[in-house]
C-alpha positions in Angstrom: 90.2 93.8 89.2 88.1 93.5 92.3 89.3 92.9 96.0 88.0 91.1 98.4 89.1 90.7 101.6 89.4 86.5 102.5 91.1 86.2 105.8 92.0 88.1 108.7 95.1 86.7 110.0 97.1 87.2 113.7 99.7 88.3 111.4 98.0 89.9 108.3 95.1 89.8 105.7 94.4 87.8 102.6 93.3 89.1 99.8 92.0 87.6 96.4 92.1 89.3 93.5 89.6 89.0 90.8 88.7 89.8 87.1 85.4 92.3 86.8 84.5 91.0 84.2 84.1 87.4 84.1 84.7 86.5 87.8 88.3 84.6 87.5 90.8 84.7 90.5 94.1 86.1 89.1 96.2 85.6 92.8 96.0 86.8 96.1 98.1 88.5 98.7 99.2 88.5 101.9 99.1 92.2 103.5 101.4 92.5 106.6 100.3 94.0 110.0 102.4 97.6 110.0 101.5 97.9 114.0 100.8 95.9 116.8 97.2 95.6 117.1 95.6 93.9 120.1 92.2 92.4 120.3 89.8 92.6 123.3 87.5 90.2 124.8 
């Protein structure tokens, strides 16, 4: 399986999960935000 990181969202990131091998996605996940991060501009 390989990672790869999709999406950074206010609320978490999305990852995709994929085979090695031959390159299929197999799902994805949501990770939550543990702490309250704040950006600035």
């Amino acid at each position: 399986m390989r990672e790869r990181l999709l999406l950074v969202l206010p609320d978490g990131n999305l990852y995709d999960y994929r085979c090695a091998r031959c390159g299929t996605s197999t799902g994805s996940k949501t990770e939550k935000n543990m702490k309250d991060i704040r950006l600035i501009y």
